[in-house]
C-alpha positions in Angstrom: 2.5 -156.9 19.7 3.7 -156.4 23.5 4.0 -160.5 24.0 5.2 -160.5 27.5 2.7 -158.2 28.5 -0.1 -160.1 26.3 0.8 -162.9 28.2 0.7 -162.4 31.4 -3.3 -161.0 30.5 -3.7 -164.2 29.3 -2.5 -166.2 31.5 -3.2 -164.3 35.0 -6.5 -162.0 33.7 -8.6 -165.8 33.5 -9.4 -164.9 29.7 -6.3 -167.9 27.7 -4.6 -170.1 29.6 -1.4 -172.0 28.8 -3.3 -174.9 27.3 -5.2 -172.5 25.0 -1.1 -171.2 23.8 -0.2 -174.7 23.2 -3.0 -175.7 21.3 -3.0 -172.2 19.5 0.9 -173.1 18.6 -0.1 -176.9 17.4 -2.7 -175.8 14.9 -0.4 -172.7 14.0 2.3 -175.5 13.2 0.1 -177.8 11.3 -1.4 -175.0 9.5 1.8 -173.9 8.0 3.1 -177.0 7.7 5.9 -176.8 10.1 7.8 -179.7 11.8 8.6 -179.3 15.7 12.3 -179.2 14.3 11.2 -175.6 12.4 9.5 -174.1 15.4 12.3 -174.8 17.8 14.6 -173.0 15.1 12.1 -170.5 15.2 11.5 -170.1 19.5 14.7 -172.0 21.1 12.4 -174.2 22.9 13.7 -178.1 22.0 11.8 -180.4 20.3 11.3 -182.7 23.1 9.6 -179.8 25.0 7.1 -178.9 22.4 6.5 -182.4 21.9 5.4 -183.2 25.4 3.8 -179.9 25.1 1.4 -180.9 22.2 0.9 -184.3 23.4 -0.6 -182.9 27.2 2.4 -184.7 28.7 4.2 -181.5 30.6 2.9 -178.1 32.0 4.8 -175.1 30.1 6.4 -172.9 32.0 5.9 -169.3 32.1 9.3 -168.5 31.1 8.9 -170.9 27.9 5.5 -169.7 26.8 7.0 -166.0 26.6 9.9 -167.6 24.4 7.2 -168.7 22.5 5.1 -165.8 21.6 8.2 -163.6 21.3 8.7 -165.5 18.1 5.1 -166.8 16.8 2.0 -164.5 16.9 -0.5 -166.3 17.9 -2.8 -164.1 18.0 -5.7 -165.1 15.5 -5.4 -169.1 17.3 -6.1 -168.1 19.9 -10.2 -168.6 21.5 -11.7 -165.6 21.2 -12.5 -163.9 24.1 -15.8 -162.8 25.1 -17.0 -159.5 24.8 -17.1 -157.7 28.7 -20.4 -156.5 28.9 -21.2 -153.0 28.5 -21.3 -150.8 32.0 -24.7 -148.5 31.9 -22.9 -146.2 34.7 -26.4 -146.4 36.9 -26.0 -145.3 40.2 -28.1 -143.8 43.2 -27.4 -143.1 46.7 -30.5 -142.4 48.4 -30.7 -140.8 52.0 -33.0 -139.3 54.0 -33.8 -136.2 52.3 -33.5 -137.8 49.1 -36.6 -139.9 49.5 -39.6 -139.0 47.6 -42.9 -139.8 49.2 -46.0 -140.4 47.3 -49.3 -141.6 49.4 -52.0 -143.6 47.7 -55.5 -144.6 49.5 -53.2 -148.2 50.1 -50.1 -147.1 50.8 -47.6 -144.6 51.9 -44.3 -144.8 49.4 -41.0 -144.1 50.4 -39.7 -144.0 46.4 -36.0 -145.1 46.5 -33.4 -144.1 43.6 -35.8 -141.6 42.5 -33.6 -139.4 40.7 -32.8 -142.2 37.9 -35.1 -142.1 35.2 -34.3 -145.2 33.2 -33.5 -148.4 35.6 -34.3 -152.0 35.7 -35.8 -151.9 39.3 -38.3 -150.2 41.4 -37.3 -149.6 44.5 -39.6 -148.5 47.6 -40.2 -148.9 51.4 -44.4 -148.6 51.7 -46.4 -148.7 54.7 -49.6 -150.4 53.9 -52.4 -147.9 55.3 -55.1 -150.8 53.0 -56.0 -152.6 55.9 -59.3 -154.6 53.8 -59.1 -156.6 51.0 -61.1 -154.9 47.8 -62.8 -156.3 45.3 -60.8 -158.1 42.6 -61.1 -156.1 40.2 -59.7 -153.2 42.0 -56.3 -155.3 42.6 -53.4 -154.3 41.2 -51.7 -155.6 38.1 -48.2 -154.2 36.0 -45.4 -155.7 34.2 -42.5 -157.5 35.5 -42.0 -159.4 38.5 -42.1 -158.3 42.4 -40.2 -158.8 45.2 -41.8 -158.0 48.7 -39.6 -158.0 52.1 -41.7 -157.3 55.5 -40.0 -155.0 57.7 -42.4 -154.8 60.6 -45.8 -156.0 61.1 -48.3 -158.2 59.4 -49.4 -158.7 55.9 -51.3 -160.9 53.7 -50.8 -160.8 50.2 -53.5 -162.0 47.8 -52.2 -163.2 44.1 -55.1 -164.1 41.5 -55.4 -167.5 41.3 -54.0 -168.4 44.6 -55.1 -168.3 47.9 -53.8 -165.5 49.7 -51.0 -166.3 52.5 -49.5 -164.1 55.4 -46.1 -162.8 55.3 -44.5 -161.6 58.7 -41.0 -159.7 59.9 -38.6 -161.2 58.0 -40.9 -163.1 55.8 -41.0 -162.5 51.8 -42.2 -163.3 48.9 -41.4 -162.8 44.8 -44.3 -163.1 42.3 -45.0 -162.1 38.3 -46.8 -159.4 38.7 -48.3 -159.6 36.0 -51.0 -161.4 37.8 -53.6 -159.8 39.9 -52.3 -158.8 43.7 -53.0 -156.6 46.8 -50.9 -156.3 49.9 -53.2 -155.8 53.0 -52.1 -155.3 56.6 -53.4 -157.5 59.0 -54.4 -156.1 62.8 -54.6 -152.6 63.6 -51.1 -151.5 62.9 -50.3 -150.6 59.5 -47.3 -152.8 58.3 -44.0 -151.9 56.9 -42.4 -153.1 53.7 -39.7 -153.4 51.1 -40.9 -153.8 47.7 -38.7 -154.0 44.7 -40.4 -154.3 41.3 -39.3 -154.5 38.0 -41.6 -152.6 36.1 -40.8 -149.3 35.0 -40.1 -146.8 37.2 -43.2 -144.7 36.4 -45.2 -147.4 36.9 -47.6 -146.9 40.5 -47.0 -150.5 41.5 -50.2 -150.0 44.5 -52.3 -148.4 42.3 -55.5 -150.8 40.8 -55.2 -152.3 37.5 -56.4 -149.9 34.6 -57.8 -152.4 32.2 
């Protein structure tokens, strides 16, 4: 085992801290039934040291935890650290000519990150051409939640069984879409906005509920 460099991971990489050594070293110590006397034999640290170690009455020193581990393998005392979580290497850089647009009778979709085919969000700027409210029925319903941003003009957004409010520039508003809900645009200019949805991505968030 590379101890000094082991150490400085664990001591500088936020994973084992110097505490963590000490106490690793006492139940090492009790475990094998050693006396301070043996592990100072063992390290060169004096007794006195490791005894105000153990007993949370000093702060040890880089220079003697190294000593330390040099000697004792402290390796299975040690917490265990917690697994990093797995990277799943998405990206997507979208520019103009990247953008896919898709036009529904409600909305004109500006699809974002297009080209990834499995991802946790849905990504699109929409201009809402839906400018009355249709029947319930013909809402539109999807797994997941919704996030809705409004970039320019006007909307109100209706979400079964609320009453429906009115989002402006700047305004926004996050929902389960799993509920019924239509995005209208108030006045005679159609309104812009962001819309991030995590259902999948070929889900038609505008499009009305099938069931």
């Amino acid at each position: 085992m590379n101890t000094a460099r082991s150490l400085t991971a664990d001591i500088h990489g936020g994973d084992t801290g110097p505490r963590d050594i000490v106490r690793a070293l006492s139940e090492y110590r009790l475990r094998r039934r050693m006396t301070l006397q043996d592990v100072a034999n063992l390290t060169g640290v004096s007794v006195g040291t490791l005894s105000k170690l153990e007993n949370d009455k000093a702060t040890p020193s880089f220079g003697t935890l190294t000593r330390i581990m040099r000697h004792i393998d402290l390796s299975a005392d040690l917490p265990l650290r917690p697994a990093a979580p797995a990277a799943s290497a998405r990206k997507a850089v979208t520019r103009e000519e990247n953008v896919i647009t898709a036009t529904t009778d409600r909305a004109i979709m500006s699809i974002h990150a297009a080209e990834l085919m499995s991802k946790q969000m849905f990504p699109m700027v929409a201009q809402i051409t839906l400018h009355e409210t249709p029947p319930v029925e013909e809402w539109t319903r999807h797994a997941g939640d919704e996030f809705v941003y409004v970039l320019s003009g006007e909307v109100e957004v209706h979400v079964e069984p609320y009453r429906p409010f009115v989002l402006r520039s700047g305004q926004s508003a996050y929902y389960d879409s799993g509920m019924r809900h239509v995005i209208v645009s108030r006045g005679s200019e159609d309104a812009v906005v962001l819309s991030v949805s995590t259902s999948p991505a070929s889900a038609d968030i505008t499009a009305p509920d099938p069931r």
